[in-house]
DOMI-686900 format. One record per residue: residue in three letters; x, y, z of N, C-alpha, C, O in turn. Coordinates in pm, whole numbers, plus 32768, in hexadecimal, padded with zeros to 4 digits. Layout:
N
AlaXYZXYZXYZXYZ...
END
This chain:
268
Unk1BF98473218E1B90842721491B3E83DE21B21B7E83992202Unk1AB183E421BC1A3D83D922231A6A831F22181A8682DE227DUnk1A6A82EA219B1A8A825C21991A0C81FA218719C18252215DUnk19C68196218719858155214D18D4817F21A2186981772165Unk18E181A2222018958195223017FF821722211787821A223DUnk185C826721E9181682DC21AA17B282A9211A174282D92108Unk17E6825420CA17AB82312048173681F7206616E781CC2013Unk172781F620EB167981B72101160781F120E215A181CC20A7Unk162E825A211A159782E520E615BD83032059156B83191FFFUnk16348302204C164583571F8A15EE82CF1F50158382F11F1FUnk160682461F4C15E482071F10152B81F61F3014DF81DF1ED2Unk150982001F8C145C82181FBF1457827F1F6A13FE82861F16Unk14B882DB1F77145083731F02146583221E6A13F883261E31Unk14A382F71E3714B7829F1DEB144882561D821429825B1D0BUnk141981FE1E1913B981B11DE6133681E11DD612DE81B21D8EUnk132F82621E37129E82BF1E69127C82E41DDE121082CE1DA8Unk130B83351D92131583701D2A12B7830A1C91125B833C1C51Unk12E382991C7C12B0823F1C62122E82081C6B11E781E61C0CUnk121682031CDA118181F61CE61125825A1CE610B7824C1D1AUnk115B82F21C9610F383641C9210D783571C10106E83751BD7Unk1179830D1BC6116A83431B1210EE82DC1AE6109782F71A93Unk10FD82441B4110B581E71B3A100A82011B3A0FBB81CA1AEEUnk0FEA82621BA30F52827C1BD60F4282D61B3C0EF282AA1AEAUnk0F9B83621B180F7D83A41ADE0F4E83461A1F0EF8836919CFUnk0FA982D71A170F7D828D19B30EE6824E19BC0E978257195EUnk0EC382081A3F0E6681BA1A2D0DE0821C1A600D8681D51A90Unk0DC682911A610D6B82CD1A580D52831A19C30CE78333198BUnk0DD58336199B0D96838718F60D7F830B18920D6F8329181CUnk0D79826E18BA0D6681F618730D0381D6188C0CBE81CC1827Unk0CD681C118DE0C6D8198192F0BE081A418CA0BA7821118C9Unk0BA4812A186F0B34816118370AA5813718940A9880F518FBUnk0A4B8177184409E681641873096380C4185408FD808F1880Unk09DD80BA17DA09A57FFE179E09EF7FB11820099E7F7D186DUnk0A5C7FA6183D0A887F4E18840A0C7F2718CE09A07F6218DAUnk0A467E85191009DE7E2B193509F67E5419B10A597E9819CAUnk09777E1F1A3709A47E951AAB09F47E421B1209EA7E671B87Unk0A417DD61AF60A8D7D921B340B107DE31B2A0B5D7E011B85Unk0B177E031A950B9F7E2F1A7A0B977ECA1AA90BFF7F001ACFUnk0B337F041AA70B0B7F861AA80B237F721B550B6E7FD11B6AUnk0B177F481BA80B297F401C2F0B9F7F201C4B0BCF7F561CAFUnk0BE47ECF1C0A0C9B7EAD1C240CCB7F4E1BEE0CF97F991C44Unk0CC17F7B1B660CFE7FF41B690CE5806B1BFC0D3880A31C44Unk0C65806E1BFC0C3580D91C7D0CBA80B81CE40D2680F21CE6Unk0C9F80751D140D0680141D810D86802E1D8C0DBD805C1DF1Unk0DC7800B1D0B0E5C80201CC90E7680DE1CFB0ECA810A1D49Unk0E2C81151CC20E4E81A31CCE0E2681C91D640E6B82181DA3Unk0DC881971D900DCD81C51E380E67819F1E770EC981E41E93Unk0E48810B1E7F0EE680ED1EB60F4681381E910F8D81511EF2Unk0F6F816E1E270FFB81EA1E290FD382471E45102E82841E7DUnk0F6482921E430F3D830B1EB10F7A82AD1F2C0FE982CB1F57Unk0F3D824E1F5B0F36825D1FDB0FCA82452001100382692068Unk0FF782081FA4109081E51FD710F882821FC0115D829B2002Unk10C682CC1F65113083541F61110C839B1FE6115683EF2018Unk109F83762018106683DC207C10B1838A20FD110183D1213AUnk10A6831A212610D282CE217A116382CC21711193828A21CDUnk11E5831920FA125883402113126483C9214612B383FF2193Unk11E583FD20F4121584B2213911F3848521C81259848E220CUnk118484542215118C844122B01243840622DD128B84372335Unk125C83A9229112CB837322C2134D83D622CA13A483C0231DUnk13558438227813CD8497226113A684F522D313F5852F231DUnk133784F922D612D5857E235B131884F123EA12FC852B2453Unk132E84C423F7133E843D247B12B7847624B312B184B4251EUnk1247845D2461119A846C24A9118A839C24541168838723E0Unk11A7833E24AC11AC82EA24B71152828F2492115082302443Unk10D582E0251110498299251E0FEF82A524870FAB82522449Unk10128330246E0FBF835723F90FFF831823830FBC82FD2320Unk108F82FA238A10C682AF2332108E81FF230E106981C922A6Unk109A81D7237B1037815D23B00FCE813E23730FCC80D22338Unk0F4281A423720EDC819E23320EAC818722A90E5081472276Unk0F2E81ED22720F1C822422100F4D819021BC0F0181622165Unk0FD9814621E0100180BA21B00FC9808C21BF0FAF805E2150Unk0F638046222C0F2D7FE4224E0E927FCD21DE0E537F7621A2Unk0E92805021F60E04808021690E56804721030E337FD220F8Unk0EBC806520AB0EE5804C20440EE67FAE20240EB27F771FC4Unk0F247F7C207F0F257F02209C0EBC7E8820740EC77E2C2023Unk0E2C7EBD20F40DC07E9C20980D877EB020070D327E681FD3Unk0DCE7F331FC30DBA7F591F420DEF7EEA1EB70DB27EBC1E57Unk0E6B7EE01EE00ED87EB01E8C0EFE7E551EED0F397E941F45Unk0EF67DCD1F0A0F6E7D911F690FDE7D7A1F0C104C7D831F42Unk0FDE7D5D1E8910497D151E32109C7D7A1DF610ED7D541DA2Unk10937E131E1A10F27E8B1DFF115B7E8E1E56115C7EAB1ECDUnk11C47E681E0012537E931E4D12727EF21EA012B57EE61F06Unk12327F6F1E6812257FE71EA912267FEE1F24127B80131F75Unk117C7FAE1F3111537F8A1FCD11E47F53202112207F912078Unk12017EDE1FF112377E95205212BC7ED7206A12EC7ECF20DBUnk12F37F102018136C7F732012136F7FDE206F13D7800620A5Unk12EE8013208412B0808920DD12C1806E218912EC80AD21E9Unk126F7FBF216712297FAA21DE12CD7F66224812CC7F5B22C2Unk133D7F4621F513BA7F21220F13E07FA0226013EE7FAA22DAUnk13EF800421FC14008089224713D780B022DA141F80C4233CUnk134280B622CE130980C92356133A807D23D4135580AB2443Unk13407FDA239A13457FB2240B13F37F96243D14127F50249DUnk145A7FE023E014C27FEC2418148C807D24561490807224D1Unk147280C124431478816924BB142F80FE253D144D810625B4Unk13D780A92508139B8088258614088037261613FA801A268DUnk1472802E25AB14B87FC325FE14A47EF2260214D07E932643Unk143C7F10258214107E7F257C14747E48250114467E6C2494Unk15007DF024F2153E7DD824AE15147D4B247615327D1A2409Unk14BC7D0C24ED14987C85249814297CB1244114297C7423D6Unk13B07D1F2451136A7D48241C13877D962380133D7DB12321Unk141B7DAC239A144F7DF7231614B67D9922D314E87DC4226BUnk14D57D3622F615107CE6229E148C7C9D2263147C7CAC21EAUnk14467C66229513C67C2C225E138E7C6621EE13807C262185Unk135F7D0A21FF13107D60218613BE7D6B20FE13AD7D802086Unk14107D60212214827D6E20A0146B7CED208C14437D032019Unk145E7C6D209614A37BFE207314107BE7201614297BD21FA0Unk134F7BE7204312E87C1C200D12F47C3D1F9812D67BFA1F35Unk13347CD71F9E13677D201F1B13B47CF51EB1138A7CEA1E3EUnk144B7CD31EE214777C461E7F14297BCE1E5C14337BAE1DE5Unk13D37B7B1EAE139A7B451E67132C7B531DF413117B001D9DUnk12F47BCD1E0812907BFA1DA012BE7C331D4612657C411CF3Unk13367C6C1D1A137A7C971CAD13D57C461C6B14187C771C11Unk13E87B951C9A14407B621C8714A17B8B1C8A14E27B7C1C22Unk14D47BC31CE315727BD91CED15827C311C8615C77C091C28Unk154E7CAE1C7E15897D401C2915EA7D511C6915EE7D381CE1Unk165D7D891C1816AA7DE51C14169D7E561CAC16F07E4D1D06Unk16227EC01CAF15F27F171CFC15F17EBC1D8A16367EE01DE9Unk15A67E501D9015867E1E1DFB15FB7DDF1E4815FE7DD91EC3Unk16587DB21DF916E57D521E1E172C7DFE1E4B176C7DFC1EB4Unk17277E5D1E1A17717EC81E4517227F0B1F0A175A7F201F76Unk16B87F121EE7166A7F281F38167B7EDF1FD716917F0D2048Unk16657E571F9F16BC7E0B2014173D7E0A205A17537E2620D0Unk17A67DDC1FE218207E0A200418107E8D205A17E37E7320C9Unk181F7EE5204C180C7F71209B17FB7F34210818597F212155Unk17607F02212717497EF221C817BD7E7E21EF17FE7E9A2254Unk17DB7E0A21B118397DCC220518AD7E0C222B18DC7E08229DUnk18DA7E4621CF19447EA121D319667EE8226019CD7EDD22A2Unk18EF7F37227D18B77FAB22E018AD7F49236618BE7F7F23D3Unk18967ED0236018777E9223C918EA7E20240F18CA7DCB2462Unk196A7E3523DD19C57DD823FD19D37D3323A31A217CD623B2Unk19747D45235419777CE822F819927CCE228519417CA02235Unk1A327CF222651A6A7D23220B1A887CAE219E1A617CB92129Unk1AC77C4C21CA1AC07BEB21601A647BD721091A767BB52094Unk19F47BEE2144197D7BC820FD19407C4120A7190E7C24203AUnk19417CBD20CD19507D1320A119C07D32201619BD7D881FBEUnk1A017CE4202B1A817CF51FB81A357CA01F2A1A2D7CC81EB6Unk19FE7C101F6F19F77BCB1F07195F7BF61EC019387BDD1E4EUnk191F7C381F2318C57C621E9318D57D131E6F18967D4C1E15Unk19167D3E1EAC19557DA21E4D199A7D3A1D9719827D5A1D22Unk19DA7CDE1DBE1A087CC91D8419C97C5A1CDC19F97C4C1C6BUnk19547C281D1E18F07BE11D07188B7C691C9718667C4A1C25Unk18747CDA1CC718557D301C7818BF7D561BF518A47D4B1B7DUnk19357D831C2D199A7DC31BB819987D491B4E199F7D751ADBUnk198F7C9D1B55198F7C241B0819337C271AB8192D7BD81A59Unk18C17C991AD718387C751AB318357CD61A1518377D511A1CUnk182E7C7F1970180F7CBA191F17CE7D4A191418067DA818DAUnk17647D50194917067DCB191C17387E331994171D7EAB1985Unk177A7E0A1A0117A87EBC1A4318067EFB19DD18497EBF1988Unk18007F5E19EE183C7FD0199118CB803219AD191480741963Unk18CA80181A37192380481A95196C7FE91B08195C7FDE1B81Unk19C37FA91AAA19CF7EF41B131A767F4A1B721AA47F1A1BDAUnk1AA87FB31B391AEE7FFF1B681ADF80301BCD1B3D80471C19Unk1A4F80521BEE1A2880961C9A1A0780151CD71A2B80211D4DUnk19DF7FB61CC919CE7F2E1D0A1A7B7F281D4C1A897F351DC5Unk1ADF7F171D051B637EFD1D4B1B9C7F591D6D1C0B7F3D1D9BUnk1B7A7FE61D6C1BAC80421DBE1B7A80261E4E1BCA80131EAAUnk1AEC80231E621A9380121EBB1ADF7F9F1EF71B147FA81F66Unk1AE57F261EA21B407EBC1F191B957EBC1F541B8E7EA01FCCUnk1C1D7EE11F0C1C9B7F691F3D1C817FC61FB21CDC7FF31FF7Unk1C267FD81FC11BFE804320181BB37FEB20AC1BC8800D2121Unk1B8D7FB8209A1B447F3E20CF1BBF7EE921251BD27EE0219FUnk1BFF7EB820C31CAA7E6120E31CE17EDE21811CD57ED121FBUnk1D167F4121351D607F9A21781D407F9722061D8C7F7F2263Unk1C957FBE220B1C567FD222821C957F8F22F61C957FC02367Unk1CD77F0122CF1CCE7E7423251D627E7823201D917E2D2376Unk1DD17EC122CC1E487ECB22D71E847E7B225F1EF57E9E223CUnk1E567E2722271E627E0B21D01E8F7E45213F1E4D7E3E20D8Unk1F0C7E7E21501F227F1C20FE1F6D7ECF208E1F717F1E2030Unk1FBC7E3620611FC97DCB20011F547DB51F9C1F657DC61F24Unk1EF87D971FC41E727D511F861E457DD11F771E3F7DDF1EFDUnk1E1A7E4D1FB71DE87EE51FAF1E297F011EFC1DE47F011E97Unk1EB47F171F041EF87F501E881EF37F151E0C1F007F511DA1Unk1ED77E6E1E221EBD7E071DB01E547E321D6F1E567E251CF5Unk1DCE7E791DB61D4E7EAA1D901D697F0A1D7D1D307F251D13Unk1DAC7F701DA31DC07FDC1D441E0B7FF11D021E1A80631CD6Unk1E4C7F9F1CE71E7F7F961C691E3B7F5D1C0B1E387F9B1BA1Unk1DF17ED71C141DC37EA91B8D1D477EEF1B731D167ED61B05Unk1CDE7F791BED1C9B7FD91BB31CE480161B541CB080131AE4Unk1D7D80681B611D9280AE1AFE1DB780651A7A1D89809C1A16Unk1E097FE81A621DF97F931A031D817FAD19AE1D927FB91934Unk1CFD7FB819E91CB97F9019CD1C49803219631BF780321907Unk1C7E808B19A91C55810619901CD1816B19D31CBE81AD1A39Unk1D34816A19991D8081F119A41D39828519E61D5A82A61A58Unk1D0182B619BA1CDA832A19F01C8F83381A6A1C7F83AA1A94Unk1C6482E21AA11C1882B61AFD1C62831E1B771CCD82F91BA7Unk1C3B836F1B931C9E83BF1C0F1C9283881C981CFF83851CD2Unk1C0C834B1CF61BFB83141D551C8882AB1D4D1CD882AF1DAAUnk1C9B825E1CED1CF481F01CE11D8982341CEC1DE7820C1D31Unk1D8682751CB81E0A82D51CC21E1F82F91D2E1E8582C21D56Unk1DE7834E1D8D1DC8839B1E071E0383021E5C1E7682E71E80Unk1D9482B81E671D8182491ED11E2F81EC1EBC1E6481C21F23Unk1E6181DE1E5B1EFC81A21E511F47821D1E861F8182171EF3Unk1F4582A21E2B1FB482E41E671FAE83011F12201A82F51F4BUnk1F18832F1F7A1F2283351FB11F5D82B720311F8382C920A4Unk1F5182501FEE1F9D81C2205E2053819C203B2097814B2079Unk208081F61FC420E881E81FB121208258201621838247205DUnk20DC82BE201120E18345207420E4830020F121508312212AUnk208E82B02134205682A921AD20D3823421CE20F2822C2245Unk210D81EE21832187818021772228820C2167229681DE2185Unk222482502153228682B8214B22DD827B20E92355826520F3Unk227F825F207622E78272200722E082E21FB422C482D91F3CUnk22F083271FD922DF83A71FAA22FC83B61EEB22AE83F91EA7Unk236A83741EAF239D83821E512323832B1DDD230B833B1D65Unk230382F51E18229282931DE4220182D21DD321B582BF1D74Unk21F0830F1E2A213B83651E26215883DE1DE520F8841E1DBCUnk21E084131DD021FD849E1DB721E7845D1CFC2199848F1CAAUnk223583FA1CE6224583E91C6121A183C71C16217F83E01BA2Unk2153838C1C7C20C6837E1C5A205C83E41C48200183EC1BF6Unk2086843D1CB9201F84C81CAE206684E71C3B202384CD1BD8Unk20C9850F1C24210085571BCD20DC850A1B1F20C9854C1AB9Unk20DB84A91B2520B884491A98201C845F1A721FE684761A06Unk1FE984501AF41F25846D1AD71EFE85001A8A1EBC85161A25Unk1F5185671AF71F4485CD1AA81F5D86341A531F2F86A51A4AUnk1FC985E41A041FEE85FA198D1F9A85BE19211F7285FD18BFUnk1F83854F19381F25851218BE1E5C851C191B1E0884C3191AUnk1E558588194D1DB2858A195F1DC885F519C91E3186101A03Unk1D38863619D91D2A869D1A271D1886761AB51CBB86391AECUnk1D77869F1ADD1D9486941B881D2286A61BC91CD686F81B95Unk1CF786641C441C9986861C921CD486C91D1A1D4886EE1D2AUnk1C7886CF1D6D1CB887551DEC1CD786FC1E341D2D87301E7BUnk1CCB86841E591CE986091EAB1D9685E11E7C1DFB85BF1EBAUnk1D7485FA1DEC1E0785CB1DC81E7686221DE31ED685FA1E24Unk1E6E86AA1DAD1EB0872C1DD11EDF87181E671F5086EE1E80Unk1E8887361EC61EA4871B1F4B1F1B86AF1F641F8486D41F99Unk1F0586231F381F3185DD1F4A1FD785EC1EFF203A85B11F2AUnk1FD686281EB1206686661E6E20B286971EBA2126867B1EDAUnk2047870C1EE92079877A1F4920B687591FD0210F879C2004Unk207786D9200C20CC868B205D2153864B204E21B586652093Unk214B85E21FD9219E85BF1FC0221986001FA9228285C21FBCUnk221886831F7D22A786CD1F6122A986F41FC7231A86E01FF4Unk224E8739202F2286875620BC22E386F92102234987082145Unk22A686A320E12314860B2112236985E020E52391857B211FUnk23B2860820762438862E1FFC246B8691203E24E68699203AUnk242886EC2084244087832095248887BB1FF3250187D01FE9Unk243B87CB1F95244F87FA1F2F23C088941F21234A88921EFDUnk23FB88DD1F4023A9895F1F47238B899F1ED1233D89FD1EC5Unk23DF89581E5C239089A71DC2232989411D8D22D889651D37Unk232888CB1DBA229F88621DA62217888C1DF921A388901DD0Unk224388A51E6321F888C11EE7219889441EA1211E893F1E8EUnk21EA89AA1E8521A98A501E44215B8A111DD020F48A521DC4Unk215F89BA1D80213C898A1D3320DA89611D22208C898A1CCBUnk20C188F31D822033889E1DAA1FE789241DCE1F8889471D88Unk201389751E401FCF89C31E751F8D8A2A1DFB1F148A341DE2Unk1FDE8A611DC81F8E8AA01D6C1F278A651CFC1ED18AAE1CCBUnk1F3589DE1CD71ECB89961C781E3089851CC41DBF89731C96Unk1E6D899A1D671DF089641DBD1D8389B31DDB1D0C89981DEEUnk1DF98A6B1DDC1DB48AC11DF31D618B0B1D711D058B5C1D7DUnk1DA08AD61CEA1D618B211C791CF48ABD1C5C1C868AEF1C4BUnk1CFC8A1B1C501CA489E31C2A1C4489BC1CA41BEF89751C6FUnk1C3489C21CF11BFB89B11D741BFF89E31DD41C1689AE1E40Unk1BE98A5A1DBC1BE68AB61E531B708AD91EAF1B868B331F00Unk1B098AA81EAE1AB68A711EFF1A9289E71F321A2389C31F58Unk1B1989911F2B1B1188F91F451B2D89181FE11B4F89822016Unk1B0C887420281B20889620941BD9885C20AD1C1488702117Unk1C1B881420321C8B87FD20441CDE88A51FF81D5988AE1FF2Unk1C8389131FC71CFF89B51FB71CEB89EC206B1D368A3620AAUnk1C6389A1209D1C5689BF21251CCD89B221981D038A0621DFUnk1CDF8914218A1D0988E821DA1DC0890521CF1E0D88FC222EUnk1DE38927214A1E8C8943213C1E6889D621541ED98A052149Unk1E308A2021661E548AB321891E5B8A8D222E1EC18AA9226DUnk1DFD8A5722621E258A4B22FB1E9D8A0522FC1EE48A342354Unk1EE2899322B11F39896F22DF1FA889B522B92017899622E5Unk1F938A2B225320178A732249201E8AF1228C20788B44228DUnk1FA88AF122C81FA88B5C236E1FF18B3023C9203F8B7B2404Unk1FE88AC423E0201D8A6E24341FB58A5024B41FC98A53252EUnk1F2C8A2C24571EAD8A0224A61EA2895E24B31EFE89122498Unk1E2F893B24DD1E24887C24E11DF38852245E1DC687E02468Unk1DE9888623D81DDE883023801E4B87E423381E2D879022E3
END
């Protein structure tokens, strides 16, 4: 698992995503009575998410400069779009500017009052940056928050966050009260059994993979993670087992990938 600091770009496509459905609303609304104050804030509104979807595809391209422009335009478009400042956070971590990117997230929280999205958004970067405590508490500050919908990935995410720092006590407390919180939740599943694994309690992650996917459809992360665990029982009719659920329900994952090399006896 890549680990926290991958959710940076998923969450930029995220927000990019967001600010297209946004443009695509305020142009088929857009009348021709409006007064031309308002008629000029809409224009505006919909440039800025062009310019900001365009200023992530530069960012995923690492074409930087053009990324640059393209925010900085937006910027002037919209200053009070989260988007922007969410974007412009982005950039200026590739840039290496961390006071520059804690500044555009904290911006962003302030203009959304502390959403849900934005408290997640952050967390991430503290997370990513050695600033985990803080990172925990507004992971945690989101999952508290009425209107998120998914307060379950907020404390997986902190769990995951915890771990990073060794903290594998406080890590399991969060994933556990994710699954409390939503049973089926498989990340939450995965992320406990694999630290009970990584703690060699083997009898403990075996009984968890094994509980998840009986009551819900296994994912290939989880399988894998089975498939370990009985190797480490050395129980070879569990082992054939996992292996075959991995290879019928997922045999183009990169975890049916990685157990055929390791039952070659390759480096996965």
């Amino acid at each position: 698992r890549s680990g926290l600091a991958q959710w940076v770009l998923q969450a930029a496509a995220g927000f990019a995503g967001a600010a297209l459905v946004a443009c695509t609303t305020t142009t088929t609304t857009t009348s021709s009575f409006a007064p031309q104050g308002a008629q000029a804030k809409l224009d505006n509104t919909g440039a800025a998410a062009i310019n900001v979807q365009l200023g992530i595809d530069y960012l995923q391209k690492n074409e930087l400069a053009l990324a640059q422009t393209k925010l900085q335009r937006a910027l002037r478009e919209n200053p009070r779009s989260t988007d922007v400042h969410d974007a412009l956070a982005l950039l200026d971590e590739q840039l290496g500017d961390a006071k520059g990117a804690d500044r555009e997230y904290r911006r962003a929280l302030e203009l959304s009052a502390h959403s849900p999205r934005e408290l997640n958004n952050y967390a991430v970067y503290l997370c990513s940056h050695g600033r985990s405590a803080e990172g925990v508490r507004y992971f945690e500050e989101a999952a508290s928050n009425r209107l998120y919908s998914t307060p379950w990935a907020a404390y997986t995410n902190a769990g995951i966050c915890l771990r990073g720092v060794r903290q594998n006590a406080a890590a399991m407390q969060r994933f556990t009260r994710a699954l409390q919180i939503n049973p089926t939740f498989a990340d939450a599943a995965f992320e406990a059994a694999s630290l009970e694994y990584a703690e060699q309690d083997f009898a403990a992650a075996r009984e968890r993979v094994d509980g998840f996917i009986m009551s819900n459809r296994p994912t290939a992360a989880l399988l894998l993670l089975g498939w370990q665990v009985a190797r480490a029982q050395s129980d070879a009719l569990a082992e054939q087992r996992y292996a075959l659920l991995l290879a019928r329900d997922f045999p183009n994952s990169p975890q049916a990938h990685a157990l055929e090399l390791s039952r070659r006896g390759g480096s996965g």
